[in-house]
C-alpha positions, 0 to 999 in steps of 0.5 A: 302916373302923371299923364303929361309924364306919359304923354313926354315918354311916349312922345320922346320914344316914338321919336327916337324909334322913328329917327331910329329906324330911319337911320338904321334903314340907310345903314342897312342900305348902305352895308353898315348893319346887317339887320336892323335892331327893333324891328318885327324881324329884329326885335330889341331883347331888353333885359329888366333887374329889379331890386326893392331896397325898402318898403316904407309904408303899406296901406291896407286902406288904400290897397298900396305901399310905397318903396325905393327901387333900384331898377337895371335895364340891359340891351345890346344895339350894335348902332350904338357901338364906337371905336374905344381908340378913337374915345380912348376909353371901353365904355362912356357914361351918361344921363338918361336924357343925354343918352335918348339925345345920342341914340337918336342922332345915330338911330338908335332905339331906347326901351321906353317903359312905364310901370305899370301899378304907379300911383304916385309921382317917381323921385328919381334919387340917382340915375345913369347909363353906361354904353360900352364899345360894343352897344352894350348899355346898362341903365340903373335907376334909383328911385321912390314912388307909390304903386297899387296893390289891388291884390290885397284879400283880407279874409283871413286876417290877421292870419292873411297873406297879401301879395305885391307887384312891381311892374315894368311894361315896355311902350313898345309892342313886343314885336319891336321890343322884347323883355327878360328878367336880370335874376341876378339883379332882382329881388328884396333887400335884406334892410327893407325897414318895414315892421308890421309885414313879414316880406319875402317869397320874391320872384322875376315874372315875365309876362304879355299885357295890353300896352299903353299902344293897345298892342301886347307888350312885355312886362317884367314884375317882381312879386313878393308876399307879406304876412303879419307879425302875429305877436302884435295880434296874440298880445293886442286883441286875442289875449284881450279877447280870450280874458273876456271870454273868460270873464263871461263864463265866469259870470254864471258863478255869481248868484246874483243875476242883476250884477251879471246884468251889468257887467256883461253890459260893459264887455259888450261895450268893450266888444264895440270898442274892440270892433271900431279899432280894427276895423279903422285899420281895413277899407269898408270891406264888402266882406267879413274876415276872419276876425270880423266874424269871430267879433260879432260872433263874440258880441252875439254871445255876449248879448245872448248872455244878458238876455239869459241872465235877464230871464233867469232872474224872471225867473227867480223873480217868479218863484220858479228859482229851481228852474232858473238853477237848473238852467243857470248850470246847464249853460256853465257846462255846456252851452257856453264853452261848446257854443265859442268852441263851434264858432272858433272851429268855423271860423278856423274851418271856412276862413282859414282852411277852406280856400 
């Protein structure tokens, strides 16, 4: 987050919290409150809505995605209630700027908060606080922004699924302002426009965290998962990965050694290719995933298979062709089928059983 836009935050709601608490101190003093609203002994019950309409991009490299948001925040605070026959109307509308000027000319505290995971500067698209006569506000903001997340754990991938955070923390420490979840607004949107991810899961999770004071505060998050479309990686990289497999065994087939040389030398190139392209797509990861491993398994194969072929045609070479045969059919039936066999079945069993 922008650090002059904290630093202007804060300011402004220590400000009205302190012309707050003036305030409502003299009220109390003089009968007009019979307990002061965001205070250790009173605090602000603050209710938070989140509700995520899209999701228009996730960055696996950078561990972030980017999102609109539609945020409701709900307090109550009697110093802020009017008499609706003197305004003629229940309730009254305004922007978020004109409400901190009102409600700290009356002491009155605003609920101040920042989001916690924000990496980007927040475009406010719309925003506006209604008051009703009783104190009650309801503030709603739409707006767009970046936000971090550093959750992301690509071991099983593709087969993977990542989790993601919107976070709101008060500024104030909980003693003086206290949060909630608004369930009934909270969630994803049925439009999100993001294809790669599957999205869904979501939930409100109320929590304490250390506060940009140093003190606890209360944080309200929305969690959601994503998984893959697994079609994209069936059809883009296991087919293709499956035909050369194929293609591999099929080699042993051919009596001529030295044109087994050569075209396992071009799937070994085409396992390069295969390894750069997805690996484009991932940060430099200090761990292997799922298909990492099961790529360099594929590329120690096809390596092997050269150096095979090579010693059975030095084999042949040396008049010594009925031992080359002999292991030539060795390897059909058994190495080569049983050897993918054990390292798909591991690769299944640490990456994608084992937690």
């Amino acid at each position: 987050m922008n650090p002059a836009r904290i630093f202007c935050t804060l300011a402004l709601a220590a400000c009205v919290f302190a012309m707050g608490g003036k305030v409502q101190a003299q009220n109390a003093l003089d009968g007009g409150l019979e307990a002061l609203v965001g205070t250790p002994e009173n605090p602000l019950d603050v209710g938070i809505g989140i509700r995520i309409d899209q999701v228009t991009s996730v960055d696996q490299k950078a561990e972030n995605y980017s999102a609109v948001v539609v945020l409701r925040v709900e307090w109550t605070d009697p110093a802020l209630a009017f008499d609706r026959d003197v305004v003629g109307r229940d309730f009254q509308v305004f922007n978020p700027a004109t409400l901190a000027e009102h409600a700290s000319e009356i002491g009155a505290v605003v609920p101040a908060f920042v989001i916690h995971n924000q990496q980007s500067n927040k475009w406010i698209h719309e925003s506006a606080a209604s008051l009703h006569h009783d104190g009650r506000v309801v503030y709603v903001e739409k707006s767009s922004l970046t936000l971090q997340a550093p959750h992301f754990d690509f071991r099983k991938y593709p087969f993977d699924t990542q989790k993601f955070f919107f976070e709101v923390v008060s500024i104030f420490p909980s003693e003086y302002v206290t949060y909630y979840p608004l369930d009934d607004y909270s969630g994803l949107g049925d439009l999100l426009g993001e294809e790669e991810w599957v999205l869904g899961n979501a939930r409100v999770q109320h929590s304490t965290v250390t506060g940009l004071s140093g003190r606890d505060s209360d944080q309200v998050a929305l969690a959601f998962e994503g998984s893959r479309h697994l079609t994209y990686y069936v059809i883009r990289v296991f087919l293709p990965m499956l035909v050369l497999i194929t293609v591999g065994w099929a080699l042993f087939f051919l009596d001529e050694y030295r044109r087994r040389i050569e075209i396992a030398g071009g799937n070994l190139l085409v396992f390069v290719a295969f390894n750069w392209a997805i690996s484009a797509d991932l940060p430099k990861l200090g761990y292997l995933t799922f298909l990492d491993f099961t790529l360099q398994c594929m590329f120690l194969m096809t390596g092997a298979l050269i150096v095979f072929n090579v010693a059975l045609r030095k084999l042949k070479v040396s008049g010594r062709e009925g031992a080359a045969r002999k292991l030539d059919n060795y390897a059909i039936k058994w190495i080569y089928p049983l050897g993918y066999a054990a390292i798909v079945g591991y690769a299944v069993f640490a990456y994608l059983i084992t937690p």
